[in-house]
N, C-alpha and C positions, 0 to 999 in steps of 0.2 A: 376470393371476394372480399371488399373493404369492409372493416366493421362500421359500421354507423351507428351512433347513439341510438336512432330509432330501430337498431335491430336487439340490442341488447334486449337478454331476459337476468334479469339478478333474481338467481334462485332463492329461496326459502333457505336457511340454513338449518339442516336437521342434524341430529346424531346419526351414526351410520352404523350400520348391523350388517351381517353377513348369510346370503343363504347359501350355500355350500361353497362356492367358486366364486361367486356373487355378493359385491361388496354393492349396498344398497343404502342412499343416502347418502350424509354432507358431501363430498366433490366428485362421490360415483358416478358415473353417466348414467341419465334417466332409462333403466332395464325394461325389456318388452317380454310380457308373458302372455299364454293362451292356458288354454284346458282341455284337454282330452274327454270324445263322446264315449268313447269305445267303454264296451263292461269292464273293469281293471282286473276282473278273472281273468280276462280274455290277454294274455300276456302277452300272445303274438300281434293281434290288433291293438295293442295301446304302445307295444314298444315301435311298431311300425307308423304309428300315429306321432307319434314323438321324435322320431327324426326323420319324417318331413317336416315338422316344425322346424327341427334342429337346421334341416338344409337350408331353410329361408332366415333365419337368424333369432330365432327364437333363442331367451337368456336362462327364460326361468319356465317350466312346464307343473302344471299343478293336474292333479288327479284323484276323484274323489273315492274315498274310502267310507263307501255305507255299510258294510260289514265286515267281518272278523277275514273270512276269506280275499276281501280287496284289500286288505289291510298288510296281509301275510304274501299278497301277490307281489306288492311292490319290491323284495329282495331281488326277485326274477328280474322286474323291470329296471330298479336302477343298475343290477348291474352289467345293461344292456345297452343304455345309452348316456350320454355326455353332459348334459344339464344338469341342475339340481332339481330335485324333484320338490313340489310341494305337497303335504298330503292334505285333501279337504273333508275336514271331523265336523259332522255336526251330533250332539247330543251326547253318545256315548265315551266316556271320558277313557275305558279299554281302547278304543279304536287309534283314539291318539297317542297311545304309550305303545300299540303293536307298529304305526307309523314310524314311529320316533327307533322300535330298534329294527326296524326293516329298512330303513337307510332314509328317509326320508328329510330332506334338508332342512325343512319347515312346515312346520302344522297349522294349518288355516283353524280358529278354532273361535268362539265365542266363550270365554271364560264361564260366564254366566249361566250360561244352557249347561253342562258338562256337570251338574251338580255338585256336592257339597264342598268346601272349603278343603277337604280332606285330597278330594279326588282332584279338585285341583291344581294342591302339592304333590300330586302322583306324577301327574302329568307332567309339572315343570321340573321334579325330579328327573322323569324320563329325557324333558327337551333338554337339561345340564348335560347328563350323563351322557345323551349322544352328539352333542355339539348341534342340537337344533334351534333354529330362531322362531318365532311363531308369524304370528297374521291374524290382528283382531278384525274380524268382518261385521260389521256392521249393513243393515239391509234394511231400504224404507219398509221392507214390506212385510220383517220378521222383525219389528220392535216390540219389545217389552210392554204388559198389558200395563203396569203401571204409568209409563211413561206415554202414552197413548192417553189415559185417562187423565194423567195430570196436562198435556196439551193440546189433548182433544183429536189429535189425527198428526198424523208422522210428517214430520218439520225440521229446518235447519238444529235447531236448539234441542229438540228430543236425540235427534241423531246425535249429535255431539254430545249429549251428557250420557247416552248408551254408548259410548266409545269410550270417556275420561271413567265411567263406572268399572270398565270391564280393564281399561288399562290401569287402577287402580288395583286391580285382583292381583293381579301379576305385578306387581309394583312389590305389593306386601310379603310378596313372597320370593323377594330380591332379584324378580326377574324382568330384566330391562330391554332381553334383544328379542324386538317387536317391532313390527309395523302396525298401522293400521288404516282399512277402509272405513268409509263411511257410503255406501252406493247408493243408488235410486234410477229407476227407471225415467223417471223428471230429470232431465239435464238441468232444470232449475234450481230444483230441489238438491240435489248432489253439487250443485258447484258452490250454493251459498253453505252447505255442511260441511264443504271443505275446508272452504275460506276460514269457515269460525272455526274450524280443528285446528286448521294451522296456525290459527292465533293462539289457540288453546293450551298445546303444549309443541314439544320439539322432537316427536316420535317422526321415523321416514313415513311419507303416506305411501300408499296402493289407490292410484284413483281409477275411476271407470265409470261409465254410464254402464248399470248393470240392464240385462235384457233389453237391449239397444234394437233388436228387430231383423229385420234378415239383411242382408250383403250390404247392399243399395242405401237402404233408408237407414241399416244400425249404423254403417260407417258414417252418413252426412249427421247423426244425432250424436255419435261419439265425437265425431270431430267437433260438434260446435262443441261440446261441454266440456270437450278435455282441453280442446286449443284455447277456452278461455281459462283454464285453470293453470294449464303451461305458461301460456305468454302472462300470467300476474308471476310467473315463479314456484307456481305450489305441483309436487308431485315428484317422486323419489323413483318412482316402476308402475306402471301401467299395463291393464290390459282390458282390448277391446271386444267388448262383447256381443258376439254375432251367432244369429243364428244360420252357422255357414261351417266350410270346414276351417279350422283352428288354424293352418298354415296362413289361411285368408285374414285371422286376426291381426296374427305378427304382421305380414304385407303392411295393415293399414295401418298399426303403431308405429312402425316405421315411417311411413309415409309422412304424418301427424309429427312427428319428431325432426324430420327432413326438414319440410315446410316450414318450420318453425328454427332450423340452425339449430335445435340443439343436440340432436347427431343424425350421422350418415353413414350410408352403408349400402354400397352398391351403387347403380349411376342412377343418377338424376336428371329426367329427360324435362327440357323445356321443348314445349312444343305449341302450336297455335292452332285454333280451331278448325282452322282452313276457310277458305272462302272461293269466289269464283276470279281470285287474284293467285291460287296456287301453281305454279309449276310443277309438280307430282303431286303424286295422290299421298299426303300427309297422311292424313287416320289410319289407311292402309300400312303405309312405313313407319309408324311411330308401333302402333301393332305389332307388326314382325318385330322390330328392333327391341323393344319390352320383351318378347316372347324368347330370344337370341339372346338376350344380356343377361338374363335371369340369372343364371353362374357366377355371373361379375361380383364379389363381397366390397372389391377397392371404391372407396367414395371416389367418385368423382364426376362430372357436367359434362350433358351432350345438350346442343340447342338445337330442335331441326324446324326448321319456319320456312312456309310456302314461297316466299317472297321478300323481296329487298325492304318491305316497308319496315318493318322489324326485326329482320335480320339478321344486319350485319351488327345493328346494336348489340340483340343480344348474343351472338354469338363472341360478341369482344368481351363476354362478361362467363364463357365457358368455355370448360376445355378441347371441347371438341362441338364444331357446328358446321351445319348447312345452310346454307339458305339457296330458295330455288333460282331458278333464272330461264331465261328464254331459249328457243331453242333445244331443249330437254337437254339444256349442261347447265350443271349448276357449281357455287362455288362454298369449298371446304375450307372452315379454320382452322387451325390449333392455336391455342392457346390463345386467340382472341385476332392473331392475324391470317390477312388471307393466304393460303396456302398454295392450293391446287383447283381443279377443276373435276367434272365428276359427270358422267351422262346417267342418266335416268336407269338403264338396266343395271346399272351395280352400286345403287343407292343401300341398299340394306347389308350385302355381304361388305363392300368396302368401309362402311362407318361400323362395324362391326371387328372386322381386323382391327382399325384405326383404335378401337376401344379398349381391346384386350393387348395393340401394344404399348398405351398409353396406362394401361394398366400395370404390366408387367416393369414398365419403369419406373412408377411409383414404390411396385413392392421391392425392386430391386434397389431402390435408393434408401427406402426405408430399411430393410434388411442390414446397408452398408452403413447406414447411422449407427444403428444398432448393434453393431459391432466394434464400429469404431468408438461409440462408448462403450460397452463394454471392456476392451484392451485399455482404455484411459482407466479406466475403473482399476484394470489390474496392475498395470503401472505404478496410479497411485498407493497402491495393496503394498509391491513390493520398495517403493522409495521408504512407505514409512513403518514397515517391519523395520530393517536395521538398527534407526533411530530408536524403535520402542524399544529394544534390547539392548 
């Protein structure tokens, strides 16, 4: 697809930090995390929970540690599955130092709750010692009784001086590798206390409409407020918050990132409402076809449209299309020209083949890049040993 001035997003330029495997921030690709419901005692239900994340493309999995035994479970858990784990600490400042040597990548943690100045050197002692980065969170709905009192009810400006207060903790105590949220269940309220964070300083964010609602209505409430925090450039890793299963969250971070070009993963169906101008039954086959491609990881465009009116436009503008036609035959693109023709009973298995082998020569080309740099790589290695000697 062309770049067009009107597609560009110019990201926010942050500092970039690391959660385990996950490099997060300045030219990272924007990371999709979830969270796990299951009890984190429950070691077989959370590491199972965790890759079905994993299978859908989840980057980063966080998992909350409200006592000593969820705390000590995570050893079990990470080292069961592939992600980094995040651990989420609220209050007891132990829980974040048992996280930190239980493998945990990252400690979700509010400075400020975790009491004294002391324990809070405990803590970033622990995150050095085991190569942890943290996650200041911030929540319209657990601010600070002072800062409440000094603006009267939780606001763009309250949020943001509970974030620069708490990144200030860890500042002083020479520790820099952090993110930080600022959430709210107000998509309003959350996107202007972004806006003003990321004027504020140049930490990566975590953004999110937090308690976003169940499937349906949290995914159209996250979308608005992250898609308008995305397309200004602000946000480093994301995650959507639903009350649904977790794998459902990644889906729609992705989705939300698709939509917007700033990445991909998996195919990407265009498809049209249908109308009483369809030649098949569209909803029906775009159905199957989602439900059949789910496997798919390689980015790449399928366009299936009921009819010529739309069509063959945009099927010249994806890798693979339909468009319907008369007589239950319809006709197939690649790459944006017509190809072949196609009768209505093998509309789903044939665009299907068509996908996974137009898949497989991407990753087959890509593979041969990368090798082929690679040997240039060694090449160069061994031209200029001799001369260094």
């Amino acid at each position: 697809m062309t770049v067009r001035a009107y597609r560009q997003i110019l990201r926010r330029k942050s500092r970039q930090i690391r959660v385990g495997n996950v490099l997060v921030g300045g030219d990272a690709p924007i990371s999709v995390q979830t969270m796990t419901n299951t009890p984190t005692t429950d070691v077989k239900a959370t590491v199972e929970q965790i890759q079905a994340a994993e299978r859908v493309g989840a980057d980063i999995v966080r998992v909350s540690c409200p006592d000593r035994e969820s705390a000590l479970a995570l050893k079990d858990i990470v080292r069961q599955v592939k992600v980094p784990i995040v651990a989420d600490i609220h209050f007891h400042y132990k829980r974040a130092i048992e996280a930190a040597e239980s493998g945990a990548a990252c400690l979700r943690i509010n400075p400020g709750n975790i009491g004294s100045a002391e324990r809070v050197r405990e803590v970033v002692k622990a995150a050095k010692d085991h190569g942890c980065s943290m996650r200041i969170g911030v929540n319209a709905g657990s601010l600070e009784q002072d800062l409440l009192e000094k603006y009267g009810e939780p606001c763009p400006e309250a949020m943001v001086e509970s974030a620069l207060n708490h990144a200030k903790i860890l500042e002083d105590n020479d520790f820099r590798e952090f993110k930080i949220s600022v959430k709210a269940s107000d998509a309003f309220l959350a996107v202007a206390a972004y806006q003003g964070l990321a004027d504020a300083c140049d930490y990566p964010l975590h953004i999110g409409i937090t308690e976003a609602g169940g499937l349906r209505a949290g995914t159209v409430k996250s979308s608005i407020g992250l898609g308008m925090l995305l397309w200004s450039g602000i946000g480093d890793t994301l995650r959507v918050s639903l009350s649904a299963d977790p794998a459902e969250e990644v889906l729609v971070g992705y989705d939300i990132l698709k939509s917007l070009g700033l990445r991909r993963r998996g195919v990407t169906v265009i498809s049209c409402p249908s109308c009483a101008r369809q030649n098949f039954n569209v909803i029906k086959t775009v159905e199957l076809l989602e439900q059949k491609l789910a496997h798919i990881t390689t980015p790449l465009t399928l366009s299936v449209i009921g009819c010529v009116v739309n069509g063959p436009g945009e099927a010249r503008e994806t890798d693979i299309g339909l468009t319907g036609g008369g007589n239950n035959t319809h006709q197939v693109y690649l790459s944006g020209v017509t190809d072949h023709r196609l009768k209505d009973q093998d509309i789903v298995q044939h665009l299907v083949g068509l996908v996974e082998k137009k898949a497989a020569e991407i990753e087959a080309a890509k593979a041969a890049a990368e090798a082929a740099e690679a040997e240039t790589a060694r090449e160069t290695k061994r031209d200029v040993a001799p001369a260094a000697e």
